[in-house]
N, CA, C and O atoms as a Maestro MAE file, in Angstrom:
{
 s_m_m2io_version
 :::
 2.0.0
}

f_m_ct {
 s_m_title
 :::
 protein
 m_atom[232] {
  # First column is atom index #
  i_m_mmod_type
  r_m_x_coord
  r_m_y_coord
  r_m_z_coord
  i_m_residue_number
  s_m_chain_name
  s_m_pdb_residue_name
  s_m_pdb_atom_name
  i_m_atomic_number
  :::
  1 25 -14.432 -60.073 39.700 1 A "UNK " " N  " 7
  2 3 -13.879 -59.194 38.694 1 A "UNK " " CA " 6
  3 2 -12.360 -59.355 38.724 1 A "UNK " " C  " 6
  4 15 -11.722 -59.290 39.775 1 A "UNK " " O  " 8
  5 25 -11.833 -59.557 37.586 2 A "UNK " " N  " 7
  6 3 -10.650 -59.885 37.206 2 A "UNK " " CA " 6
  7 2 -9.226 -58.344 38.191 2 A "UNK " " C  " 6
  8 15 -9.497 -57.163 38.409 2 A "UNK " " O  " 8
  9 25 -8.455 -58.771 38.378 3 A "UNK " " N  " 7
  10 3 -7.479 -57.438 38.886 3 A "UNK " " CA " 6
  11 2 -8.025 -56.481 37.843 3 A "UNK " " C  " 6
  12 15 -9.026 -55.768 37.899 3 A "UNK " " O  " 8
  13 25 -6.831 -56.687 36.557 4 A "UNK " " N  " 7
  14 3 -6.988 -55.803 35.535 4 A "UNK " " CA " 6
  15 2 -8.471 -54.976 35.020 4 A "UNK " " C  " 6
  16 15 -8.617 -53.878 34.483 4 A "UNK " " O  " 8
  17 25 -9.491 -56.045 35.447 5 A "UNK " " N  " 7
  18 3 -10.702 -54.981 35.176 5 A "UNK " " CA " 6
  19 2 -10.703 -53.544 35.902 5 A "UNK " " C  " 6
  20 15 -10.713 -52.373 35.523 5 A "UNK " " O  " 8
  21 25 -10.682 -54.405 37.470 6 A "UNK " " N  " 7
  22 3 -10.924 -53.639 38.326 6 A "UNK " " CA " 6
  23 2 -9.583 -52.280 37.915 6 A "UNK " " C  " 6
  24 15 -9.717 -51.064 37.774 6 A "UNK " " O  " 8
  25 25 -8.710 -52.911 37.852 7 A "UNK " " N  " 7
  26 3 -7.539 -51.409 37.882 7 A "UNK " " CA " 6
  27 2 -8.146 -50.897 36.330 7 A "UNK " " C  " 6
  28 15 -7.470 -49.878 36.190 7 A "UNK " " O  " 8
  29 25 -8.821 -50.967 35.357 8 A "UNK " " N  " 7
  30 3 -8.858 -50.352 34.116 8 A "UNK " " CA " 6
  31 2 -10.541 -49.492 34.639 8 A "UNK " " C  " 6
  32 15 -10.870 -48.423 34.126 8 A "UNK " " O  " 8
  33 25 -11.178 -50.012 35.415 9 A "UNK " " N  " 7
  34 3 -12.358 -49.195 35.769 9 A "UNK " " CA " 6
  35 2 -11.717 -48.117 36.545 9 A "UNK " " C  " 6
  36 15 -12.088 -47.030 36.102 9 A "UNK " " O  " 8
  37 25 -11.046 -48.021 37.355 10 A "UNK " " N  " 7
  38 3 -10.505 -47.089 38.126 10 A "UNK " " CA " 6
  39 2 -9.794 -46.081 37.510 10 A "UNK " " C  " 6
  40 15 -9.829 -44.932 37.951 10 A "UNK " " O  " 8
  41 25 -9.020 -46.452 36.337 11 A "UNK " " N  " 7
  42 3 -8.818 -45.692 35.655 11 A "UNK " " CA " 6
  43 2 -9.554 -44.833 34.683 11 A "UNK " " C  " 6
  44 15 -9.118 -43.747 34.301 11 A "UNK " " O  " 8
  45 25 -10.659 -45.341 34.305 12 A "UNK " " N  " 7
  46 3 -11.346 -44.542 33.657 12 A "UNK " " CA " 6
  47 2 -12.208 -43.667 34.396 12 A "UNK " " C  " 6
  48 15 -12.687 -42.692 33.818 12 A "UNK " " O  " 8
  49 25 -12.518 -43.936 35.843 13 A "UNK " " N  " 7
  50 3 -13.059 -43.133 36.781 13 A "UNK " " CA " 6
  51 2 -12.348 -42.163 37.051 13 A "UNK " " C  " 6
  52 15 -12.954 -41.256 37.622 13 A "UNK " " O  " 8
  53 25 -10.897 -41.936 36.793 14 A "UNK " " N  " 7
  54 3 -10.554 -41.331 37.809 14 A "UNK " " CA " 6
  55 2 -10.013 -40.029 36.654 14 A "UNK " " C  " 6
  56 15 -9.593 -38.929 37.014 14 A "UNK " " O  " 8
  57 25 -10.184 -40.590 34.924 15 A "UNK " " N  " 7
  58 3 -10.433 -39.861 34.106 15 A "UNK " " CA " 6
  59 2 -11.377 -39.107 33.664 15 A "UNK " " C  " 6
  60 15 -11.156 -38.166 32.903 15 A "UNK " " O  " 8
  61 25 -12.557 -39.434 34.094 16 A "UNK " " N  " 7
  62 3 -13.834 -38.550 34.175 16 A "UNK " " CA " 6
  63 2 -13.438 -37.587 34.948 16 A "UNK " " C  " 6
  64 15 -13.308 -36.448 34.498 16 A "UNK " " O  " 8
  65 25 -13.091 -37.996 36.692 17 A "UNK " " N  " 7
  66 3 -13.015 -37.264 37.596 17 A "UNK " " CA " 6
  67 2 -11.777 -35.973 37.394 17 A "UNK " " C  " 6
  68 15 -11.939 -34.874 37.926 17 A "UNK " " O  " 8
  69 25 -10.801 -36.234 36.726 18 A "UNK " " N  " 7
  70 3 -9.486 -35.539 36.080 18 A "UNK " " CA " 6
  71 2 -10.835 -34.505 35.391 18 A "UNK " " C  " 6
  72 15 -10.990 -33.323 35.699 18 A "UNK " " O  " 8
  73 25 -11.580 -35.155 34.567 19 A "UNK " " N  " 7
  74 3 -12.027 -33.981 33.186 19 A "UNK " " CA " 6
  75 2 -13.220 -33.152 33.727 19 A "UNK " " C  " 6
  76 15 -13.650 -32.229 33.035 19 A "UNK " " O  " 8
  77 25 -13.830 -33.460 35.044 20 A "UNK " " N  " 7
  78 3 -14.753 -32.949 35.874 20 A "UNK " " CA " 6
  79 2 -13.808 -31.429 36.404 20 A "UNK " " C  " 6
  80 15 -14.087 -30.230 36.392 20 A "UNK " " O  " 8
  81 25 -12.749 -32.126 36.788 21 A "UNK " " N  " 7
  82 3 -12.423 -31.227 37.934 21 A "UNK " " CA " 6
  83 2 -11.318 -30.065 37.624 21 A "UNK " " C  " 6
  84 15 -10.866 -29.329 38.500 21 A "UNK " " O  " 8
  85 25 -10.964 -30.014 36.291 22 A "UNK " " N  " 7
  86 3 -10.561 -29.110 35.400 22 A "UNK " " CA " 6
  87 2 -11.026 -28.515 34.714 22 A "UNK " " C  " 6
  88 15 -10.482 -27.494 34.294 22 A "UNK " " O  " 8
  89 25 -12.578 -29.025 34.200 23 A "UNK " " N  " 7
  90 3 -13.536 -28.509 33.324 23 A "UNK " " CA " 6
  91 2 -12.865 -27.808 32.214 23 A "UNK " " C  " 6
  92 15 -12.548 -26.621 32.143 23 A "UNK " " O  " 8
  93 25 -12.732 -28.611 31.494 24 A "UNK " " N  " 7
  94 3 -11.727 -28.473 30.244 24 A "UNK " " CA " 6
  95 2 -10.320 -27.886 29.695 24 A "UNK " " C  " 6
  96 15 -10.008 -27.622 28.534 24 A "UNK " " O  " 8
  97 25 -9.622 -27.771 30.801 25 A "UNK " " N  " 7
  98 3 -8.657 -26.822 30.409 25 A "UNK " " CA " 6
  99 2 -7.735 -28.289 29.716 25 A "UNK " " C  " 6
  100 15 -6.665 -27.875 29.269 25 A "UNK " " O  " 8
  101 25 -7.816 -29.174 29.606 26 A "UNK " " N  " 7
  102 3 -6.835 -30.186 28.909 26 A "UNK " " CA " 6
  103 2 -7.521 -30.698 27.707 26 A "UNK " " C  " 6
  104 15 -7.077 -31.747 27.240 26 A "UNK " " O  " 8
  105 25 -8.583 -30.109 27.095 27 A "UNK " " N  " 7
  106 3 -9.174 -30.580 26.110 27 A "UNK " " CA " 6
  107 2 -10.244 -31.605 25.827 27 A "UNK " " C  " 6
  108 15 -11.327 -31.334 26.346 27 A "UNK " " O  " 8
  109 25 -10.184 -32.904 25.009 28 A "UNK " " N  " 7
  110 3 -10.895 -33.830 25.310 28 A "UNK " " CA " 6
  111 2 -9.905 -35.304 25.742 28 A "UNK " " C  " 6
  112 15 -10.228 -36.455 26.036 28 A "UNK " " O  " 8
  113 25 -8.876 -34.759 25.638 29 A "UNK " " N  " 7
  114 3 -7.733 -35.994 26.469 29 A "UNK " " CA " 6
  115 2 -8.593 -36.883 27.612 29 A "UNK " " C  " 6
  116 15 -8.709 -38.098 27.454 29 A "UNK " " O  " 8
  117 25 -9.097 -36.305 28.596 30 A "UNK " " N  " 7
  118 3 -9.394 -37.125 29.860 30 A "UNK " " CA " 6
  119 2 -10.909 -37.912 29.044 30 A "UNK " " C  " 6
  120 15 -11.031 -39.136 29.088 30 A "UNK " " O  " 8
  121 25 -11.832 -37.139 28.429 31 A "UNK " " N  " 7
  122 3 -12.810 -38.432 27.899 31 A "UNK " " CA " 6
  123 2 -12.691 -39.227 27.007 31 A "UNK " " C  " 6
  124 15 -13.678 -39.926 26.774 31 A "UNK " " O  " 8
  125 25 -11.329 -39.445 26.091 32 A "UNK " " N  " 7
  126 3 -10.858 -40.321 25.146 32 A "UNK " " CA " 6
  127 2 -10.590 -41.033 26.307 32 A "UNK " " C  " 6
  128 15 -11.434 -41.889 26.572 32 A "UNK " " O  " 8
  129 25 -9.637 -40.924 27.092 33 A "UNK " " N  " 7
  130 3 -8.709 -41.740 27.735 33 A "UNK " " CA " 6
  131 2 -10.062 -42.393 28.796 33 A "UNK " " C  " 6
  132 15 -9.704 -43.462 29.289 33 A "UNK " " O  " 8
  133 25 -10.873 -42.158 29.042 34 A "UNK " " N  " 7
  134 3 -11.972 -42.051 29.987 34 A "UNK " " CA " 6
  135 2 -12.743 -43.631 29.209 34 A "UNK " " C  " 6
  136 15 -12.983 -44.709 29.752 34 A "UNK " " O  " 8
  137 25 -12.933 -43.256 27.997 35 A "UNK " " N  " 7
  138 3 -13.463 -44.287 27.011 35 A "UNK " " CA " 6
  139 2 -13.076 -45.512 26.522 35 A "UNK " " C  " 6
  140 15 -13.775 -46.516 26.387 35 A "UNK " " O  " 8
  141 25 -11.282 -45.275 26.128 36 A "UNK " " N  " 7
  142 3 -10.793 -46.122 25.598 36 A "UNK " " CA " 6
  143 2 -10.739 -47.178 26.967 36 A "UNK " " C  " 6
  144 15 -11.121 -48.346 26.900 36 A "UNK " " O  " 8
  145 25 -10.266 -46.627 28.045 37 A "UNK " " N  " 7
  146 3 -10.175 -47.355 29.604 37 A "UNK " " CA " 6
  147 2 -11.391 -48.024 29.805 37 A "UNK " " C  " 6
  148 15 -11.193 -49.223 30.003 37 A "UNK " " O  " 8
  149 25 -12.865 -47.626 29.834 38 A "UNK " " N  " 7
  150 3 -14.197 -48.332 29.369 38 A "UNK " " CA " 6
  151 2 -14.092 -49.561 28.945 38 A "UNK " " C  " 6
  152 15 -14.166 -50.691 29.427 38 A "UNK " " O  " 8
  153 25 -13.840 -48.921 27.599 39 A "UNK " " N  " 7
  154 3 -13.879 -50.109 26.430 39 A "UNK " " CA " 6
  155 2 -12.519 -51.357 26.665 39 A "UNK " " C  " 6
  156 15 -12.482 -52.473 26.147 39 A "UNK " " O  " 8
  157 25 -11.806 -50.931 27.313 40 A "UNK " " N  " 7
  158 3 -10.988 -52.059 27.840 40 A "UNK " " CA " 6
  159 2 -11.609 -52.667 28.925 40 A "UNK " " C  " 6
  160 15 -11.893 -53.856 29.069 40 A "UNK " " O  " 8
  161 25 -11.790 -51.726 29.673 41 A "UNK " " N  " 7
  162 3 -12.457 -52.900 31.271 41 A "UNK " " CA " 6
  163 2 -13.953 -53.530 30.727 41 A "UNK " " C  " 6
  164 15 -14.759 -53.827 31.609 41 A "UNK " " O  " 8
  165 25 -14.261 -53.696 29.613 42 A "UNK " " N  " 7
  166 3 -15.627 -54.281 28.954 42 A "UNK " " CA " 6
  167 2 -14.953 -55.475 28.125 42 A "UNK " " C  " 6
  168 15 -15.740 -56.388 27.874 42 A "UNK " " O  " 8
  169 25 -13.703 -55.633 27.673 43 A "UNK " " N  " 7
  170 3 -12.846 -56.454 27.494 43 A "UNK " " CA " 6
  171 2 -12.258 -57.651 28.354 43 A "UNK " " C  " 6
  172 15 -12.302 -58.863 28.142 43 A "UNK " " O  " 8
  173 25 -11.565 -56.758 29.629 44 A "UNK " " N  " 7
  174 3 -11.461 -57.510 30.581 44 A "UNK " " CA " 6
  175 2 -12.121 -58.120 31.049 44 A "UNK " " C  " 6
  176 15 -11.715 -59.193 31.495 44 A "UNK " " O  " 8
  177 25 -13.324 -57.784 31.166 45 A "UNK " " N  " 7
  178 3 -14.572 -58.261 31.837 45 A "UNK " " CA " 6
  179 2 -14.844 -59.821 30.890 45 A "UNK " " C  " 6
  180 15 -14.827 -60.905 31.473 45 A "UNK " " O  " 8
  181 25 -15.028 -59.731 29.738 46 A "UNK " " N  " 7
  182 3 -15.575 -60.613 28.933 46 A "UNK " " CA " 6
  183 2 -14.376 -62.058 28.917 46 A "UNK " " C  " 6
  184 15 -14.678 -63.250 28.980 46 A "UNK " " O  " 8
  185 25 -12.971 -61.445 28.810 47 A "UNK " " N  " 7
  186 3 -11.878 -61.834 28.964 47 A "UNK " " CA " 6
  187 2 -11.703 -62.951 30.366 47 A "UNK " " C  " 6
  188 15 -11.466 -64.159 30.350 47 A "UNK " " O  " 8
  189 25 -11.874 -62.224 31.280 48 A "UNK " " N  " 7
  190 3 -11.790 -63.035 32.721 48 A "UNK " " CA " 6
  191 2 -13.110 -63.793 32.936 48 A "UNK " " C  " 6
  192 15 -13.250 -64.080 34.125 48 A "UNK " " O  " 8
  193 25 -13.947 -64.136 32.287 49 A "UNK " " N  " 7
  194 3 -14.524 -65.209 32.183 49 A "UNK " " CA " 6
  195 2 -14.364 -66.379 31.599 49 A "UNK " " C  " 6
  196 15 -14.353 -66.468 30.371 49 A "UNK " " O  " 8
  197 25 -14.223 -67.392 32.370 50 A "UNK " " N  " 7
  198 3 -13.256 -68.695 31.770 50 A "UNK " " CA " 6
  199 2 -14.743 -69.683 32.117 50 A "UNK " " C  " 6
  200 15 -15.338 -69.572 33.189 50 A "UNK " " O  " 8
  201 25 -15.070 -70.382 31.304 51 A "UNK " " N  " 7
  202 3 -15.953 -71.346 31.231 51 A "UNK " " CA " 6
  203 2 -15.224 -72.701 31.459 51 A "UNK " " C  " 6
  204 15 -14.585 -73.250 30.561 51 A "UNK " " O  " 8
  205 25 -15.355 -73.205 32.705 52 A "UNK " " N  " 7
  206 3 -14.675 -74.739 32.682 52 A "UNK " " CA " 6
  207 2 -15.501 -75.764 31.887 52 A "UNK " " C  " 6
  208 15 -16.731 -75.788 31.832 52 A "UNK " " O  " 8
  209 25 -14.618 -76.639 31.259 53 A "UNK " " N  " 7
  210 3 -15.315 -77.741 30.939 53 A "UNK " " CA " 6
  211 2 -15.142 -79.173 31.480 53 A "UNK " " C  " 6
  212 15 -14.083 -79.700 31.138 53 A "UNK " " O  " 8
  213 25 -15.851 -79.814 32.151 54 A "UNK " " N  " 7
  214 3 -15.819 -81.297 32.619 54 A "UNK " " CA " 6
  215 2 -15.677 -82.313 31.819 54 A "UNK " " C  " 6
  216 15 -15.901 -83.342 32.456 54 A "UNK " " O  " 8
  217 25 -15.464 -82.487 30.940 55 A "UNK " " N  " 7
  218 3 -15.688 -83.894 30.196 55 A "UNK " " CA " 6
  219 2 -16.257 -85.229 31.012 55 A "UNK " " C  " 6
  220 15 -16.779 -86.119 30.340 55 A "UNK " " O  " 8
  221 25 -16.181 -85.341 32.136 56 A "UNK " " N  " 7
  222 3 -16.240 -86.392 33.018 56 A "UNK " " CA " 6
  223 2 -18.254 -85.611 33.737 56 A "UNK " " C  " 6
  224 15 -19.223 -86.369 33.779 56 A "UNK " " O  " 8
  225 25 -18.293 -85.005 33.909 57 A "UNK " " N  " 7
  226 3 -19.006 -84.417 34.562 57 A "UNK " " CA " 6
  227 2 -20.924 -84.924 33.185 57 A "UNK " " C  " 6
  228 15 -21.085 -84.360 32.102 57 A "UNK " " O  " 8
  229 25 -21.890 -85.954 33.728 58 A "UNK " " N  " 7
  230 3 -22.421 -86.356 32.932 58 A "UNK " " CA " 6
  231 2 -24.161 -86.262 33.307 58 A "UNK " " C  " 6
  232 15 -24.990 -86.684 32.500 58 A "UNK " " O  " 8
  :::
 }
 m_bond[231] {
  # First column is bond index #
  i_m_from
  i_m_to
  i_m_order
  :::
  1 1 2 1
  2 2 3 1
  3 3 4 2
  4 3 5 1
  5 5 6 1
  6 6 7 1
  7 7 8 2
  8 7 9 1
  9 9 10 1
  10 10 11 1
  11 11 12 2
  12 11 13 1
  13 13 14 1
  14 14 15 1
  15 15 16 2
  16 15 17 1
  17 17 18 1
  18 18 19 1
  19 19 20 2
  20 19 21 1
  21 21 22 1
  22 22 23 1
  23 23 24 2
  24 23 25 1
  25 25 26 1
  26 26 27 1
  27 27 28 2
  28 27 29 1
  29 29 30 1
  30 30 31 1
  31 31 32 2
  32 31 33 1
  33 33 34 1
  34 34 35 1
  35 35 36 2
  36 35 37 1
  37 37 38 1
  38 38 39 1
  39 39 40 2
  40 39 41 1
  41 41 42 1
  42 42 43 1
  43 43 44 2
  44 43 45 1
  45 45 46 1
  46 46 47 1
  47 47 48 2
  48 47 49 1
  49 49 50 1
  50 50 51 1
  51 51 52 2
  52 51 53 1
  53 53 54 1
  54 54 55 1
  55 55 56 2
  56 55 57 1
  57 57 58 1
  58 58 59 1
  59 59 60 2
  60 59 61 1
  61 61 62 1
  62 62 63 1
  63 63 64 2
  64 63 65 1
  65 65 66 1
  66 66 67 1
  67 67 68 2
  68 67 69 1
  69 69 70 1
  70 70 71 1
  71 71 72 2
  72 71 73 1
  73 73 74 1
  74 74 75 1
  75 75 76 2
  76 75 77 1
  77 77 78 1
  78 78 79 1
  79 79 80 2
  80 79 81 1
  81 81 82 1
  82 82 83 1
  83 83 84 2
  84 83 85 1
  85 85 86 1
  86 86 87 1
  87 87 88 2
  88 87 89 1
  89 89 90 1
  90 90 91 1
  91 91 92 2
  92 91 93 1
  93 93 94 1
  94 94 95 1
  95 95 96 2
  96 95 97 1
  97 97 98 1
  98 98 99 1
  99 99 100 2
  100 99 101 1
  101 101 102 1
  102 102 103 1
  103 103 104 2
  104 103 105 1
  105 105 106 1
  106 106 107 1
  107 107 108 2
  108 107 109 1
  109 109 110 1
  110 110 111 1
  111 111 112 2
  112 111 113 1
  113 113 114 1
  114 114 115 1
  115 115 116 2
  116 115 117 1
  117 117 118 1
  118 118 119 1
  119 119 120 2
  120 119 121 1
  121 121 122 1
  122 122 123 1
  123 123 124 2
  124 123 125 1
  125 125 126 1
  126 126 127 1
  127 127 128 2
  128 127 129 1
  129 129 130 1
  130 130 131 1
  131 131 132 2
  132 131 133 1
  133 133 134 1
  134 134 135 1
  135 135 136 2
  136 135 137 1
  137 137 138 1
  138 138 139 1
  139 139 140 2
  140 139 141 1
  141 141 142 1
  142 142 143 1
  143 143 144 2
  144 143 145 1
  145 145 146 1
  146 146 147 1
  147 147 148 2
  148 147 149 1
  149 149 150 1
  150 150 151 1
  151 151 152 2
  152 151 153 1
  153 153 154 1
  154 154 155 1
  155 155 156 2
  156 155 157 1
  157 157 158 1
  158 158 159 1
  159 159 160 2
  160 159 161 1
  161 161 162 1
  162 162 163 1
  163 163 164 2
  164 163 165 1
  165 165 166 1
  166 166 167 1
  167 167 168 2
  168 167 169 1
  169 169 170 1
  170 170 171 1
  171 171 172 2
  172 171 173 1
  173 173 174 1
  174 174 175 1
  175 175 176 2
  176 175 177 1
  177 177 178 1
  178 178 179 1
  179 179 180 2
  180 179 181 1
  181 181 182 1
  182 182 183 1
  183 183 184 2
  184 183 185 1
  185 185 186 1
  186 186 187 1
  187 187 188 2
  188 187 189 1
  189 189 190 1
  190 190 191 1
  191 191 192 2
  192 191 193 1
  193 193 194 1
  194 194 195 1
  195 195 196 2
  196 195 197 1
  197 197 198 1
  198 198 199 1
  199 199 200 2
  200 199 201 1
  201 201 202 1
  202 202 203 1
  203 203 204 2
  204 203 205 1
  205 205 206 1
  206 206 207 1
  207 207 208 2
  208 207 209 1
  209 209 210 1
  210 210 211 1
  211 211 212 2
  212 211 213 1
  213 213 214 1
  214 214 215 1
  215 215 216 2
  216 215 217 1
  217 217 218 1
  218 218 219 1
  219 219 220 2
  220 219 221 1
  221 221 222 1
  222 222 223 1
  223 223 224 2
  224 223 225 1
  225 225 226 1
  226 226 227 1
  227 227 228 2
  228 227 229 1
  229 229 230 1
  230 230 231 1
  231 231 232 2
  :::
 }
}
């Protein structure tokens, strides 16, 4: 797993855990931010996969 995945999963964990442990007094801030962080580390993820190609390789 790429750095950046890993630091964008953590972040969105730790935005759940923010919106757990306040139980709403900040609104829906921590599960946007919870989501959009998701939907990036599902990015990253797809992103830090690099397919080599051989040309030589037969």
């Amino acid at each position: 797993m790429p750095k950046i995945a890993f630091g964008l999963l953590m972040l969105a964990l730790l935005s759940l855990a923010l919106e757990v442990f306040t139980q709403g007094e900040l609104g829906h801030a921590p599960r946007v931010a919870a989501a959009l962080f998701f939907i990036g580390w599902l990015i990253a993820l797809v992103l830090g996969r690099r397919i080599k190609f051989d040309p030589q390789l037969r």
